[in-house]
Each structure stands twice: as C-alpha cells, then as structure tokens.
C-alpha positions as CSV (number, residue, x, y, z in Angstrom):
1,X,-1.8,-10.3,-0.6
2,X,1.9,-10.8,-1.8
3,X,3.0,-13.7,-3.4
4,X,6.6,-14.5,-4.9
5,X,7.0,-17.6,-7.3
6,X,10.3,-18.5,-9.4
7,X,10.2,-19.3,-13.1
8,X,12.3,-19.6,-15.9
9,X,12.4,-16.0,-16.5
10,X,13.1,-14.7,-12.9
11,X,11.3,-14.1,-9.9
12,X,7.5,-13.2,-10.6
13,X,5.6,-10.8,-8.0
14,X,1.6,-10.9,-7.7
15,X,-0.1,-8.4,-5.5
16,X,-3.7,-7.6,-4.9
17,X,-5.9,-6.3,-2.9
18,X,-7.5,-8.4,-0.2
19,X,-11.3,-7.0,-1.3
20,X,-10.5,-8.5,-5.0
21,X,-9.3,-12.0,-4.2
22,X,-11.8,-14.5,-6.3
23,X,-13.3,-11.2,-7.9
24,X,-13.3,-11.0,-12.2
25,X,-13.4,-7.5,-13.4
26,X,-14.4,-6.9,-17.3
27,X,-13.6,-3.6,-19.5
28,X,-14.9,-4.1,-23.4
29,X,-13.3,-7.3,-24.1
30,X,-10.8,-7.5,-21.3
31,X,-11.5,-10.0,-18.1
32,X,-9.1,-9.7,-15.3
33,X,-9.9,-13.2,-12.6
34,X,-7.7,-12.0,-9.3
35,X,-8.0,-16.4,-8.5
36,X,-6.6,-17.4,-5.4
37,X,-3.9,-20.0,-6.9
38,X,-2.2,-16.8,-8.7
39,X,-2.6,-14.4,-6.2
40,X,-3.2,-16.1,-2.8
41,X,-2.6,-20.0,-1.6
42,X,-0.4,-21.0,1.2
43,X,2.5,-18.9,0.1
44,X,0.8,-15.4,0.3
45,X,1.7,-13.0,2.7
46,X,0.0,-9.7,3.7
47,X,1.2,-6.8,1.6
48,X,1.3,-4.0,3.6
49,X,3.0,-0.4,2.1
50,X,6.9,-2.1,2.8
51,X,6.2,-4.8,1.5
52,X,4.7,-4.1,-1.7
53,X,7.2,-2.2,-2.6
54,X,10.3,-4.1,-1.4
55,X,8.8,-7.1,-3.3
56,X,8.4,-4.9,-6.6
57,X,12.0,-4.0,-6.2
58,X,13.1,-7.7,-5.7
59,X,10.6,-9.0,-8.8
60,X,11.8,-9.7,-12.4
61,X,8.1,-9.3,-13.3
62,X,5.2,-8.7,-11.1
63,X,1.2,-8.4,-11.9
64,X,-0.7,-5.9,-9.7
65,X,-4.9,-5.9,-9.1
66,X,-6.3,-3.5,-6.9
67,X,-6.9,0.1,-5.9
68,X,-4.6,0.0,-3.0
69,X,-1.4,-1.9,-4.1
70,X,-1.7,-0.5,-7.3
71,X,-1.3,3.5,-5.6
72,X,1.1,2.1,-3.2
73,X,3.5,1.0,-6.5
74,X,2.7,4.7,-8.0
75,X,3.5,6.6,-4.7
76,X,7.1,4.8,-4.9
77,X,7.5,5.3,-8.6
78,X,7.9,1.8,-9.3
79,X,4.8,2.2,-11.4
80,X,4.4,5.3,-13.6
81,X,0.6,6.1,-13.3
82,X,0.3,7.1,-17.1
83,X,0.4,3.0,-17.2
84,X,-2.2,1.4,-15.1
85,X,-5.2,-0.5,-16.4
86,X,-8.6,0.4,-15.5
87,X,-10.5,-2.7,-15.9
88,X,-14.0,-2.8,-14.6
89,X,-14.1,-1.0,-11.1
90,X,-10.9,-1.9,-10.0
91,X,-7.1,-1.0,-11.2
92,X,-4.1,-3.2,-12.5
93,X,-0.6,-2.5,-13.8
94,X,2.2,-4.7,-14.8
95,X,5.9,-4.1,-14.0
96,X,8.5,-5.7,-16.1
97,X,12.8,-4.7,-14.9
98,X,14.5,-4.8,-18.1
C-alpha cells in the first residue's frame, strides 16, 4: 500500500506491506502500529516495485513498514540498508531528502 499526503513540510510517502496493515510490532521499548488511516484509507494505492520507488523519489519524507517495500527501497538505493529498523518481526526505515 502507497499512500501520498501533503503537509506543511512537503509531500509525505507511507508504504507498507499489505500482510502488516492493522498489525503493531514491538522491539524493547519501541511499538510500530502500521493503522490503516496512516498507511491505507481511500487514497492508497497498490505499491508494486515502480511504484515504490517512483513514490520515494517524488516524497519530501516517507515512512516504510514491511519486509517487501522496505528491500524494494534498498535494491534502488533509496534506502541505505545499514539504516533500517528491525522492530519485532518485521522491518521499517525512514527516508528524509534534504
């Protein structure tokens, strides 16, 4: 899932994987919720390899949950891998374009 919202700061990219939508992961003291009004709602579209990545390119910020988007963002570089979270059974990483 793919959504785009505009805010003050820019354009703001959330991604995840469909299997973690509504899931919470913990690590120590860390909770990650992958909710459906961040990640999903009407506005969400399917993120498929392209799209991913064309939507982390086009993003101020973005906010990634999930095995799969996660290693698609690596793959392209977008993310560097020494980076991403491992929270509970699942992975997350946070882009930020300065």
């Amino acid at each position: 899932m793919l959504t785009r919202r505009e805010t003050p700061e820019g354009t703001l990219v959330a991604v995840c994987d469909t299997a973690v939508l509504g899931e919470t992961f913990e690590e120590g003291s860390v909770s990650l919720e992958v909710t459906e009004e961040f990640y999903g709602g009407a506005d969400a579209e399917p993120a498929e390899a392209d799209a991913v990545v064309e939507g982390l390119y086009d993003a101020d910020t973005a906010n990634l949950v999930g095995e799969g988007c996660v290693t698609v963002a690596v793959d392209a570089g977008v993310i560097d891998a020494e980076r991403v979270l491992e929270v509970g059974d699942t992975l997350h990483a946070q882009l930020l374009w300065l």
